[in-house]
HTML snippet that shows the backbone in 3Dmol.js (N, CA, C, O; Angstrom):
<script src="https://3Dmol.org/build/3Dmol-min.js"></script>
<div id="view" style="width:600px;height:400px;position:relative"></div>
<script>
const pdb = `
ATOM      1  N   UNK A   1      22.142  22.792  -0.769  1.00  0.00           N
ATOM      2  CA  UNK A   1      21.600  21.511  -0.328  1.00  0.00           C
ATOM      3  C   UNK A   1      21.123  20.722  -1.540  1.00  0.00           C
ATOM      4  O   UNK A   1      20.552  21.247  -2.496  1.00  0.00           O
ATOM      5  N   UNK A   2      21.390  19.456  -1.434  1.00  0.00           N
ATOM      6  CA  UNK A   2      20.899  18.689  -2.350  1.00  0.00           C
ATOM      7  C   UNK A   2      19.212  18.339  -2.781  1.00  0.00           C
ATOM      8  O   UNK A   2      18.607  17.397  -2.268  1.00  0.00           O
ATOM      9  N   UNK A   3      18.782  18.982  -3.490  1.00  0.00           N
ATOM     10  CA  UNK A   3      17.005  18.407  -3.501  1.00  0.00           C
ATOM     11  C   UNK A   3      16.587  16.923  -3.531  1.00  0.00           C
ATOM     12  O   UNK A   3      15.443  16.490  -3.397  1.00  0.00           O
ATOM     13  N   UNK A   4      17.796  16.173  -3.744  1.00  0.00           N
ATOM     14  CA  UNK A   4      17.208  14.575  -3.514  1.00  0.00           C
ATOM     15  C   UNK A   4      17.362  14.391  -2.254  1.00  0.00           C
ATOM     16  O   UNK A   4      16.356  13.829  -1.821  1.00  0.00           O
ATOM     17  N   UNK A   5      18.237  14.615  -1.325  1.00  0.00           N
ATOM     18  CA  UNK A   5      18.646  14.467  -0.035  1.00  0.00           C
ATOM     19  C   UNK A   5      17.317  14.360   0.668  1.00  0.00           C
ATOM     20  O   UNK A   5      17.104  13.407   1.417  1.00  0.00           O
ATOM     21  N   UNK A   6      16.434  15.276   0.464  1.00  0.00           N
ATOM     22  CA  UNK A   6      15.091  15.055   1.345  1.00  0.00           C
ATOM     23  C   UNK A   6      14.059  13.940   1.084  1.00  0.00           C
ATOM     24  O   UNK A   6      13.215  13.315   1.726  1.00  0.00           O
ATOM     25  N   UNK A   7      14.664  14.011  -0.490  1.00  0.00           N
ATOM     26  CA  UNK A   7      13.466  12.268  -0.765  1.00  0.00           C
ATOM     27  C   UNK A   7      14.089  11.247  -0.397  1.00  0.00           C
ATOM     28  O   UNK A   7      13.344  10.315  -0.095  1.00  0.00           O
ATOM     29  N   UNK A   8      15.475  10.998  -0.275  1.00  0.00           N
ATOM     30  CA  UNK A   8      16.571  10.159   0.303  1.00  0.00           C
ATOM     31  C   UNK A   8      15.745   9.955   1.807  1.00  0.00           C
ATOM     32  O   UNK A   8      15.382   8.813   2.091  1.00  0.00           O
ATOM     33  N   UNK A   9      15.543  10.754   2.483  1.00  0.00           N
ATOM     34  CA  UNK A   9      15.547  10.546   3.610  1.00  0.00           C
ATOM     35  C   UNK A   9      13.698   9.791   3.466  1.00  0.00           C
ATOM     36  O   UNK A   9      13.330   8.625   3.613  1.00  0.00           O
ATOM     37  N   UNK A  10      13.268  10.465   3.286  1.00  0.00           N
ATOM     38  CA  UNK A  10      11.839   9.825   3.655  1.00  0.00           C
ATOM     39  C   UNK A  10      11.782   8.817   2.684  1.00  0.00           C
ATOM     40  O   UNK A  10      10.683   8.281   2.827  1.00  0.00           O
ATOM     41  N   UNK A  11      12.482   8.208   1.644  1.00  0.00           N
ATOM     42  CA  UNK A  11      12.921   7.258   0.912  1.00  0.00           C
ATOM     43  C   UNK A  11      13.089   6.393   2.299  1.00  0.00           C
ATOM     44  O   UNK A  11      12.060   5.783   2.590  1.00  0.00           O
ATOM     45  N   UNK A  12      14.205   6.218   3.231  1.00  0.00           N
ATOM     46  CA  UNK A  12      14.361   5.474   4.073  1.00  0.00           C
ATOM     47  C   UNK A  12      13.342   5.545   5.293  1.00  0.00           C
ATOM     48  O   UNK A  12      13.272   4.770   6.247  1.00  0.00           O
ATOM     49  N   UNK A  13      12.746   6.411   5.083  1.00  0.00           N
ATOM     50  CA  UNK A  13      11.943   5.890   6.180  1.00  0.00           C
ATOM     51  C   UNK A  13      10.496   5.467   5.799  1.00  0.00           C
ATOM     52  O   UNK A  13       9.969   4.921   6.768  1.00  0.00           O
ATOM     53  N   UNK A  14       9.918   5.512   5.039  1.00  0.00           N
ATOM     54  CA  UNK A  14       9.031   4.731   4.530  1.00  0.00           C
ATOM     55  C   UNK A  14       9.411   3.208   4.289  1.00  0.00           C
ATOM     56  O   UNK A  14       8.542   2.339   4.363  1.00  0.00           O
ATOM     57  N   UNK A  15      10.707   2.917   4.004  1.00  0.00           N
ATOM     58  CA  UNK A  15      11.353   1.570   3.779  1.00  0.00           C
ATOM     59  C   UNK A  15      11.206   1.208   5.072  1.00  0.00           C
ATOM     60  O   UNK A  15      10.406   0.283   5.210  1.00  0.00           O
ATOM     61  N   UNK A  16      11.972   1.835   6.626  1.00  0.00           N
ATOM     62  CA  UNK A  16      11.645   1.427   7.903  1.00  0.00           C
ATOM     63  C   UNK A  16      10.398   0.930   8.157  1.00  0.00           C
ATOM     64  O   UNK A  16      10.086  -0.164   8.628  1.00  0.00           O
ATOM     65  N   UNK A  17       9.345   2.340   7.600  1.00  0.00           N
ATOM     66  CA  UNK A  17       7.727   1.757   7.640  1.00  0.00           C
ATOM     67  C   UNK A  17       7.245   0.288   7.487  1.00  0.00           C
ATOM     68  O   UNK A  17       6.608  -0.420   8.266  1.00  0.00           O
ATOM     69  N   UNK A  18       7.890  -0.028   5.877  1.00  0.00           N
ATOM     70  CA  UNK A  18       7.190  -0.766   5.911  1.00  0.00           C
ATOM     71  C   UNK A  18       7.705  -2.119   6.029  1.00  0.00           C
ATOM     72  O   UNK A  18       7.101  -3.181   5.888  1.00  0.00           O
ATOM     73  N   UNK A  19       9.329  -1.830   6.406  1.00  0.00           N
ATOM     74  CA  UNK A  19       9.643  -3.300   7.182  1.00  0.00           C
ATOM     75  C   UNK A  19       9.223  -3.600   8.521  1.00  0.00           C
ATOM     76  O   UNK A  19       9.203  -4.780   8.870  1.00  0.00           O
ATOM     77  N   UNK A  20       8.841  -2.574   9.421  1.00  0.00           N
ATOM     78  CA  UNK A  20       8.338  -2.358  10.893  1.00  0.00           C
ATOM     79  C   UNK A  20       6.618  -3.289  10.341  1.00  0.00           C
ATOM     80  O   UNK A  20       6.096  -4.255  10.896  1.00  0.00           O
ATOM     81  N   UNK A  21       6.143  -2.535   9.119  1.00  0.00           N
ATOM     82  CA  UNK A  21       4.362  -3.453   8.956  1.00  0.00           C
ATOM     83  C   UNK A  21       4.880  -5.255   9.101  1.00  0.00           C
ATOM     84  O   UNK A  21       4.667  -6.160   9.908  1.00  0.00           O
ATOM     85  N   UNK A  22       5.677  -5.094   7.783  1.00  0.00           N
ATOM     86  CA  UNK A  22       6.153  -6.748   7.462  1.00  0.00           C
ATOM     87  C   UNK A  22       6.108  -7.319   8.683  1.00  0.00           C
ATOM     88  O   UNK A  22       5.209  -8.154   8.777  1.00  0.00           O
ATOM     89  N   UNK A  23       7.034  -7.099  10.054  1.00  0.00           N
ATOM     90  CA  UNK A  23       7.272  -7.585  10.948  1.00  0.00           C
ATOM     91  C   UNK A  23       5.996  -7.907  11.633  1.00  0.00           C
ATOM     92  O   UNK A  23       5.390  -8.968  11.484  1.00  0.00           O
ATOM     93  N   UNK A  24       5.616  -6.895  12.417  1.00  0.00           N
ATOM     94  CA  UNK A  24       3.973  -6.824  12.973  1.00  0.00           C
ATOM     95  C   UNK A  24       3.374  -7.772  12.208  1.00  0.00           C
ATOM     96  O   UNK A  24       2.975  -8.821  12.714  1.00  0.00           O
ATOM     97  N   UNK A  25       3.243  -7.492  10.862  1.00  0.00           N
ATOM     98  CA  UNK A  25       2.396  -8.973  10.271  1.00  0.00           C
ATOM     99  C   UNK A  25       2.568 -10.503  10.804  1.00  0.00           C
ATOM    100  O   UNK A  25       1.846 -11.363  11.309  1.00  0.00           O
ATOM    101  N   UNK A  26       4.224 -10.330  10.325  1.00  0.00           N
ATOM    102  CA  UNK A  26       5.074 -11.676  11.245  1.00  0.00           C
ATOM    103  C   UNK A  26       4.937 -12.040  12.640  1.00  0.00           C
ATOM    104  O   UNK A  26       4.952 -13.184  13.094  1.00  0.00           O
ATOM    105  N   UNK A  27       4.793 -10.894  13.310  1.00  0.00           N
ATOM    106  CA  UNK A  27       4.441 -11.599  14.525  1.00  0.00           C
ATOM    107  C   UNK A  27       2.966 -12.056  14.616  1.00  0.00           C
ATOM    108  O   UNK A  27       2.684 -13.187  15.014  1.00  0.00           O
ATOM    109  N   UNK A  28       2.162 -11.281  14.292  1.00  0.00           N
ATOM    110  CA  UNK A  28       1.054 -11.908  14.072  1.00  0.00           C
ATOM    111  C   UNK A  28       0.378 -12.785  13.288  1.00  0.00           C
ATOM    112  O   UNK A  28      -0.829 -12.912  13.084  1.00  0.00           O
ATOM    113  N   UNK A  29       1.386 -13.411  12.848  1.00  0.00           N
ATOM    114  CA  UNK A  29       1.464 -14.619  11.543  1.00  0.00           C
ATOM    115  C   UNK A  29       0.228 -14.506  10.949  1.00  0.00           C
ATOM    116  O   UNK A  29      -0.823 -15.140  10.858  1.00  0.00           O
ATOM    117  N   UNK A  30       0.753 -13.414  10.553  1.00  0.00           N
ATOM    118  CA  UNK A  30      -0.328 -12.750   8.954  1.00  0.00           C
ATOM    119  C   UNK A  30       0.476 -13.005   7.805  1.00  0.00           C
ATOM    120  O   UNK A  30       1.582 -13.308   8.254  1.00  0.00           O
ATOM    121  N   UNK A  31       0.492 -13.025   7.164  1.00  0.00           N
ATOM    122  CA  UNK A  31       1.165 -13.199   5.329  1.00  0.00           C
ATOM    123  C   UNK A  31       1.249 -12.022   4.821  1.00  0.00           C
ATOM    124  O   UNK A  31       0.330 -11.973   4.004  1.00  0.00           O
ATOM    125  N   UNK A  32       1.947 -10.789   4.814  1.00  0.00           N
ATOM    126  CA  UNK A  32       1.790  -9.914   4.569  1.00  0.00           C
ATOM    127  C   UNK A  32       1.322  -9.409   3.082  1.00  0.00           C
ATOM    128  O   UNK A  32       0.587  -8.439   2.900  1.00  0.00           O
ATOM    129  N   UNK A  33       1.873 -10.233   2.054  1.00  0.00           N
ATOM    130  CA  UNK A  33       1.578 -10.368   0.834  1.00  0.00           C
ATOM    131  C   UNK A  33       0.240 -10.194   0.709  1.00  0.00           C
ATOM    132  O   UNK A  33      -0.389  -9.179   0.410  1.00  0.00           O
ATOM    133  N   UNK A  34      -0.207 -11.519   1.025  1.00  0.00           N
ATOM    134  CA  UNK A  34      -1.736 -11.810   1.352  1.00  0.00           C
ATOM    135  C   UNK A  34      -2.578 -10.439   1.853  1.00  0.00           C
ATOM    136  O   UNK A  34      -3.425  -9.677   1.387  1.00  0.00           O
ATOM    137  N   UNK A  35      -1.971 -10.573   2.836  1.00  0.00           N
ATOM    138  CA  UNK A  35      -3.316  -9.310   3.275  1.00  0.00           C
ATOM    139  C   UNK A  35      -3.137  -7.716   2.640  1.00  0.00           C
ATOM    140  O   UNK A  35      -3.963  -6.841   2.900  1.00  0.00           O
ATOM    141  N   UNK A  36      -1.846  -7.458   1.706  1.00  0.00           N
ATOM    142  CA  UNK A  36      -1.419  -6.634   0.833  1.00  0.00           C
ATOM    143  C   UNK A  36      -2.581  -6.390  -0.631  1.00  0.00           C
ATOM    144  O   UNK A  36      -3.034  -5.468  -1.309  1.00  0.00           O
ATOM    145  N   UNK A  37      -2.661  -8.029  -0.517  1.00  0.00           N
ATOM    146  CA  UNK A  37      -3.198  -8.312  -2.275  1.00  0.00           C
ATOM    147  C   UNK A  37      -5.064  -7.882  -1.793  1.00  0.00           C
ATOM    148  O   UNK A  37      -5.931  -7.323  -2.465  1.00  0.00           O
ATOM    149  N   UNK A  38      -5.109  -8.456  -0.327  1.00  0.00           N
ATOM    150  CA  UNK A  38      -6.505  -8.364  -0.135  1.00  0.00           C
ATOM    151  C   UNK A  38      -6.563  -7.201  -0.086  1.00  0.00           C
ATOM    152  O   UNK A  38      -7.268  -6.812  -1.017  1.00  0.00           O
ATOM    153  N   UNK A  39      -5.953  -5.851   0.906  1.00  0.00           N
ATOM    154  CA  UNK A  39      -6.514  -4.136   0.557  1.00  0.00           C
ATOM    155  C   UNK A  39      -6.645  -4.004  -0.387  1.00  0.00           C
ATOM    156  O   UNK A  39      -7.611  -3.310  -0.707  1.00  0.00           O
ATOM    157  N   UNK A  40      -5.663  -4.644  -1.607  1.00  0.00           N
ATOM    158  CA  UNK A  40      -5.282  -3.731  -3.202  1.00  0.00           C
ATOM    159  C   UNK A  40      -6.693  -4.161  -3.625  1.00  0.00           C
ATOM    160  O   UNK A  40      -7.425  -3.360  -4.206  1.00  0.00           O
ATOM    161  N   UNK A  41      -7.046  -5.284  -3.373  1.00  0.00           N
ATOM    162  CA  UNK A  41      -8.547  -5.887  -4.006  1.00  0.00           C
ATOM    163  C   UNK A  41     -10.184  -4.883  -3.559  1.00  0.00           C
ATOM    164  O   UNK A  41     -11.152  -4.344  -4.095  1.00  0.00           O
ATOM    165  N   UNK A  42      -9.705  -5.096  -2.506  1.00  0.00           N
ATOM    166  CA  UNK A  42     -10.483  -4.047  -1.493  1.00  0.00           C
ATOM    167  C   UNK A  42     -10.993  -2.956  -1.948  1.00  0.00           C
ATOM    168  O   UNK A  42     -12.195  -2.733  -2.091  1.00  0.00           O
ATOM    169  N   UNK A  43      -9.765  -1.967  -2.284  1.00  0.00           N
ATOM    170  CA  UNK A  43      -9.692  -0.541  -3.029  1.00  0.00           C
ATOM    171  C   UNK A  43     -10.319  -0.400  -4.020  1.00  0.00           C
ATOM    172  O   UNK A  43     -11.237   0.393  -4.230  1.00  0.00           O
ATOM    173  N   UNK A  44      -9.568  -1.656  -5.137  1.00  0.00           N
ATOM    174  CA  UNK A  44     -10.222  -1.717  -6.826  1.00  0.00           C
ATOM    175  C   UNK A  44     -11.638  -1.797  -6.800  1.00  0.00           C
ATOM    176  O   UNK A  44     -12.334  -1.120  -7.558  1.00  0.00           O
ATOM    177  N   UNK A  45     -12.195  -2.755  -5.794  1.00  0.00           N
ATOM    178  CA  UNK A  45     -13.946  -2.926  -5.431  1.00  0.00           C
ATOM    179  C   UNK A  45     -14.304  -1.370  -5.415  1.00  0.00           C
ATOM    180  O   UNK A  45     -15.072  -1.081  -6.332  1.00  0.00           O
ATOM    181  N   UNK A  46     -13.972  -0.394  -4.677  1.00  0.00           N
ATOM    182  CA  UNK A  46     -14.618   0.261  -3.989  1.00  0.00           C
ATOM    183  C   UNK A  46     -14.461   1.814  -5.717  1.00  0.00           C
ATOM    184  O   UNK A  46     -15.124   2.698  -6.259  1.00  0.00           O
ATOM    185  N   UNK A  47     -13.163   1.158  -5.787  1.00  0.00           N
ATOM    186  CA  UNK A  47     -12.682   2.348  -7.004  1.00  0.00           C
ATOM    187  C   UNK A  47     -13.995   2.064  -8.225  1.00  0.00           C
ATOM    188  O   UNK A  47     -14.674   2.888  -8.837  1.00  0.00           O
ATOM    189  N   UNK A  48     -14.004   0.759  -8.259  1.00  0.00           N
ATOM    190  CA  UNK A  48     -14.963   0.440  -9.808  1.00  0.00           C
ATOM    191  C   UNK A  48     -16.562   0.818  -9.115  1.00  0.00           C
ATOM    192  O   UNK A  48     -17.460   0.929  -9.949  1.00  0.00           O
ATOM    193  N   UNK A  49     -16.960   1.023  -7.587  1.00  0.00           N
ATOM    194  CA  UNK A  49     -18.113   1.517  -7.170  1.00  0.00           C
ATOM    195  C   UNK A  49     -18.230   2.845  -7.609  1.00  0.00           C
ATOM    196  O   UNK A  49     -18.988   3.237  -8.497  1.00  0.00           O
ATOM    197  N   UNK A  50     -17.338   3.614  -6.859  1.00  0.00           N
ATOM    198  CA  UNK A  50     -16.901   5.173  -7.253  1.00  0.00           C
ATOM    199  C   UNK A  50     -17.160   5.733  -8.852  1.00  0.00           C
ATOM    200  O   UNK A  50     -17.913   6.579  -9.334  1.00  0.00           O
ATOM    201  N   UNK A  51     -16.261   4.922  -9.341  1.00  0.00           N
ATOM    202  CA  UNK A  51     -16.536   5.027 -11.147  1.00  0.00           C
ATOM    203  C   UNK A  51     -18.164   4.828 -11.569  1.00  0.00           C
ATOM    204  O   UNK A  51     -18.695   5.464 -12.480  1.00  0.00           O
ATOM    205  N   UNK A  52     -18.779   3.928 -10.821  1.00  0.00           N
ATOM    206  CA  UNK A  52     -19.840   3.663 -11.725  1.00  0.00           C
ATOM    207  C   UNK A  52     -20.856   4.643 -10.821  1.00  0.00           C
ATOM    208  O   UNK A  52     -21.947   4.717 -11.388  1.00  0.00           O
ATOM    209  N   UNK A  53     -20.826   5.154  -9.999  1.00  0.00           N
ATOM    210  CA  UNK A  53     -21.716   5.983  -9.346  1.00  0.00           C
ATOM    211  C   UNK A  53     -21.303   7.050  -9.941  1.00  0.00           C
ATOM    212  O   UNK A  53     -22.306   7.655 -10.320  1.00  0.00           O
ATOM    213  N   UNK A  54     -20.109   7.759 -10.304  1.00  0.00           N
ATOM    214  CA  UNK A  54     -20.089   8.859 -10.700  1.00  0.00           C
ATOM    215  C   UNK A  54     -20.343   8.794 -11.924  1.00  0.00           C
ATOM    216  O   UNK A  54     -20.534   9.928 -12.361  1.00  0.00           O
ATOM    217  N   UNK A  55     -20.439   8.009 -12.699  1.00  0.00           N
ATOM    218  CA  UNK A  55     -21.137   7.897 -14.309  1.00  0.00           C
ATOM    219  C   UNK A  55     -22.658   8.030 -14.030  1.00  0.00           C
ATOM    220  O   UNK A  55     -23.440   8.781 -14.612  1.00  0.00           O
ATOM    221  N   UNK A  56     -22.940   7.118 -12.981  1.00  0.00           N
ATOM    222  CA  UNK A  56     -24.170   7.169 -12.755  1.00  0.00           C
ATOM    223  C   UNK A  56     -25.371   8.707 -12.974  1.00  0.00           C
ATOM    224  O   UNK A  56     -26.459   8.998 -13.470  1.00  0.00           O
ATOM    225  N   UNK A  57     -24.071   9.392 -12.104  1.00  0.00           N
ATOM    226  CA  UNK A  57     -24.988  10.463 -11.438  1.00  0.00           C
ATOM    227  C   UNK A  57     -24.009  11.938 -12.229  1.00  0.00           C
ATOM    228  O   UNK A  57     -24.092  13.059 -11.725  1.00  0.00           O
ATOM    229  N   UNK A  58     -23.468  11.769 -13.010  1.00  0.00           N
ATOM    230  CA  UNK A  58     -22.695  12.071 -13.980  1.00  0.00           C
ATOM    231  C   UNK A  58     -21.577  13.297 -13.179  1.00  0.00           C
ATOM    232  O   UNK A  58     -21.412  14.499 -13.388  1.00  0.00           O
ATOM    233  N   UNK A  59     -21.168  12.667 -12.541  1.00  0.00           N
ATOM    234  CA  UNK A  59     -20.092  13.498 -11.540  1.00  0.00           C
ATOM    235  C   UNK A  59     -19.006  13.187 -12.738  1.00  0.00           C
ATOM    236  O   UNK A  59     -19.110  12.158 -13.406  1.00  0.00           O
ATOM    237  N   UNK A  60     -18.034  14.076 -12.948  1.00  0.00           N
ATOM    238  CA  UNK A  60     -16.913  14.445 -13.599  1.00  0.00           C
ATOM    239  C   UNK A  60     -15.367  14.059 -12.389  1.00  0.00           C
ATOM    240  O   UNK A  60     -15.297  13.090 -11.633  1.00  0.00           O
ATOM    241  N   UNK A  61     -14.376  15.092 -12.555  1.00  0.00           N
ATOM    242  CA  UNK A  61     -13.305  15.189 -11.750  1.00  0.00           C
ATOM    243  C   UNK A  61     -13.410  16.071 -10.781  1.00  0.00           C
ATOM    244  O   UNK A  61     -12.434  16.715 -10.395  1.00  0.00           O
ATOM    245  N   UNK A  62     -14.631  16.207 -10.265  1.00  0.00           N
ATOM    246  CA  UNK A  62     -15.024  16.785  -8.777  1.00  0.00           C
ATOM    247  C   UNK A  62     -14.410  16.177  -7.592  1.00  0.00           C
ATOM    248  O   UNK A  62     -14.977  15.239  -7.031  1.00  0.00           O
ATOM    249  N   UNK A  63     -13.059  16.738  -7.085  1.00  0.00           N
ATOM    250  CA  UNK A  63     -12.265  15.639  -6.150  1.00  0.00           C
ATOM    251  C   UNK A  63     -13.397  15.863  -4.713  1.00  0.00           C
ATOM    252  O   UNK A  63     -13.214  14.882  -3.992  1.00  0.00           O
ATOM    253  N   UNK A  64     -14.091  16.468  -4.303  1.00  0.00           N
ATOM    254  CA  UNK A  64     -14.599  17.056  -3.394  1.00  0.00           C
ATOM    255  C   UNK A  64     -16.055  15.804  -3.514  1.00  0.00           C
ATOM    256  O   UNK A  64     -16.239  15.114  -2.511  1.00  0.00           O
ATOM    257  N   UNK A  65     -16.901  15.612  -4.612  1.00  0.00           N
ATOM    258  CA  UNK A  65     -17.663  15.442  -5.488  1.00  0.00           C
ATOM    259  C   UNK A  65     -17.462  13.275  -5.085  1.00  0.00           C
ATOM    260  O   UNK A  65     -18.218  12.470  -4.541  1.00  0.00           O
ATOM    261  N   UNK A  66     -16.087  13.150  -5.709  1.00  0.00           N
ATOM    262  CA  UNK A  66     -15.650  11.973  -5.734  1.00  0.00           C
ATOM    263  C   UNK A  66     -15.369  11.153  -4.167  1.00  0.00           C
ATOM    264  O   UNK A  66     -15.611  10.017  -3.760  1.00  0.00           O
ATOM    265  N   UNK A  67     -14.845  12.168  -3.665  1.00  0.00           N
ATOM    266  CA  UNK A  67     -14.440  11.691  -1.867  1.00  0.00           C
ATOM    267  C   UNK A  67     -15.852  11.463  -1.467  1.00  0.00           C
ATOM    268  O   UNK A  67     -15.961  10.907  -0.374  1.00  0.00           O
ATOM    269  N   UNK A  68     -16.742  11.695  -1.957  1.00  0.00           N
ATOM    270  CA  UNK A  68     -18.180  12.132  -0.929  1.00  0.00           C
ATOM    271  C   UNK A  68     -18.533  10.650  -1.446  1.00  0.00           C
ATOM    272  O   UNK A  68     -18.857   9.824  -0.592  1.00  0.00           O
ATOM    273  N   UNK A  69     -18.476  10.184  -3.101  1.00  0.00           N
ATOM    274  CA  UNK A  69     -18.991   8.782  -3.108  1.00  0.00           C
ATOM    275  C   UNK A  69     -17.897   7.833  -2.353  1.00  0.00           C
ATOM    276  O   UNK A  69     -18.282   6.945  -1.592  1.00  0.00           O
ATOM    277  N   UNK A  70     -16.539   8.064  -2.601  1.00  0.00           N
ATOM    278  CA  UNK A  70     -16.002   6.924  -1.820  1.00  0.00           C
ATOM    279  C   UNK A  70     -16.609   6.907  -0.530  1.00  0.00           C
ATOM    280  O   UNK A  70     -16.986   5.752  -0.337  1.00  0.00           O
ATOM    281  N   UNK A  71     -16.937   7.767   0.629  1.00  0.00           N
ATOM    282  CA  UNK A  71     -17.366   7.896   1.878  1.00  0.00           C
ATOM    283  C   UNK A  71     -18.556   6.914   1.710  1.00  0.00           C
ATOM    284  O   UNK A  71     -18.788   5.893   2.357  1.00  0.00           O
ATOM    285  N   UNK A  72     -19.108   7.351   0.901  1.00  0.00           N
ATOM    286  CA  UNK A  72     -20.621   6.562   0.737  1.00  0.00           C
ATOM    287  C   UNK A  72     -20.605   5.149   0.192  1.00  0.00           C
ATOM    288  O   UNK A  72     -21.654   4.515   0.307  1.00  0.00           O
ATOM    289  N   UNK A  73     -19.265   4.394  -0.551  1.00  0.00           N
ATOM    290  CA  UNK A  73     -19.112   3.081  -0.986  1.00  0.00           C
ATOM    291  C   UNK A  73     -18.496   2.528   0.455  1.00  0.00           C
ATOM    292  O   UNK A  73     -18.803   1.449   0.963  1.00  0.00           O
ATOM    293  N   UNK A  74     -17.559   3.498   1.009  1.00  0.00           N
ATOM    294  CA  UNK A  74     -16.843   2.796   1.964  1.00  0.00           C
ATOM    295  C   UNK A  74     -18.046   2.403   3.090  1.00  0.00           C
ATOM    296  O   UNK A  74     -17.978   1.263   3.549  1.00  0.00           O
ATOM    297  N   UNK A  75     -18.989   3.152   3.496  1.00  0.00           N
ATOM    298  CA  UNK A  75     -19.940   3.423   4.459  1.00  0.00           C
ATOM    299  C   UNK A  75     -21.070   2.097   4.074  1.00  0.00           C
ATOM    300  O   UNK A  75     -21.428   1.363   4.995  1.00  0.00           O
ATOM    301  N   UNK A  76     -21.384   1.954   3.213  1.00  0.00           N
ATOM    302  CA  UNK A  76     -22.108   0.651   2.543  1.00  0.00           C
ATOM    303  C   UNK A  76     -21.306  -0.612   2.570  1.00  0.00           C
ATOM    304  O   UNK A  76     -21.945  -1.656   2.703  1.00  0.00           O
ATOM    305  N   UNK A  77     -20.318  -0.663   2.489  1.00  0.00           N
ATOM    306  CA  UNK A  77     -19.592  -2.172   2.764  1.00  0.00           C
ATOM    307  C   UNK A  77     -19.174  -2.465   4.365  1.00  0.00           C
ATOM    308  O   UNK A  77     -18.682  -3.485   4.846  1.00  0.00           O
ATOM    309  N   UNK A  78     -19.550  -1.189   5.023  1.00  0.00           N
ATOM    310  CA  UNK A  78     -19.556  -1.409   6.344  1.00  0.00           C
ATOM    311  C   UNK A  78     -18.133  -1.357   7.197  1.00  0.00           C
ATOM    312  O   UNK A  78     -18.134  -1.559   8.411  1.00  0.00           O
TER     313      UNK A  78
END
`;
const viewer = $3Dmol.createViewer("view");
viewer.addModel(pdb, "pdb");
viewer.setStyle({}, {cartoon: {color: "spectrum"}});
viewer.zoomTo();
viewer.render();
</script>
């Protein structure tokens, strides 16, 4: 069996994914771009919280450690 064959496939279906979002956006005459650029913005907010709390409180690459402040940035912006 081919080992790309399986990324091939979920290759196409993540593409389905996210022409099925595009659409849904479209019908709901959302801008998909737009509200693309706004999560990515979203994230970076919450990523540069994460960073500075874990400097803060001098957390390292504790993935366990790190999830617990995102919970706690995400939980504060409501």
């Amino acid at each position: 069996m081919d080992d790309n064959a399986p990324k091939a496939v979920l290759e196409e279906e993540l593409g389905d994914l996210l022409f099925a979002a595009a659409n849904l956006a479209r019908k709901l005459d959302i801008e998909p771009e737009t509200a693309l650029r706004r999560a990515t913005a979203k994230f970076e907010r919450r990523f540069r919280q994460v960073e500075a709390l874990a400097a803060e409180r001098g957390i390292g690459s504790d993935l366990d450690a790190l999830e617990a402040l995102w919970q706690e940035v995400k939980k504060k912006e409501g």
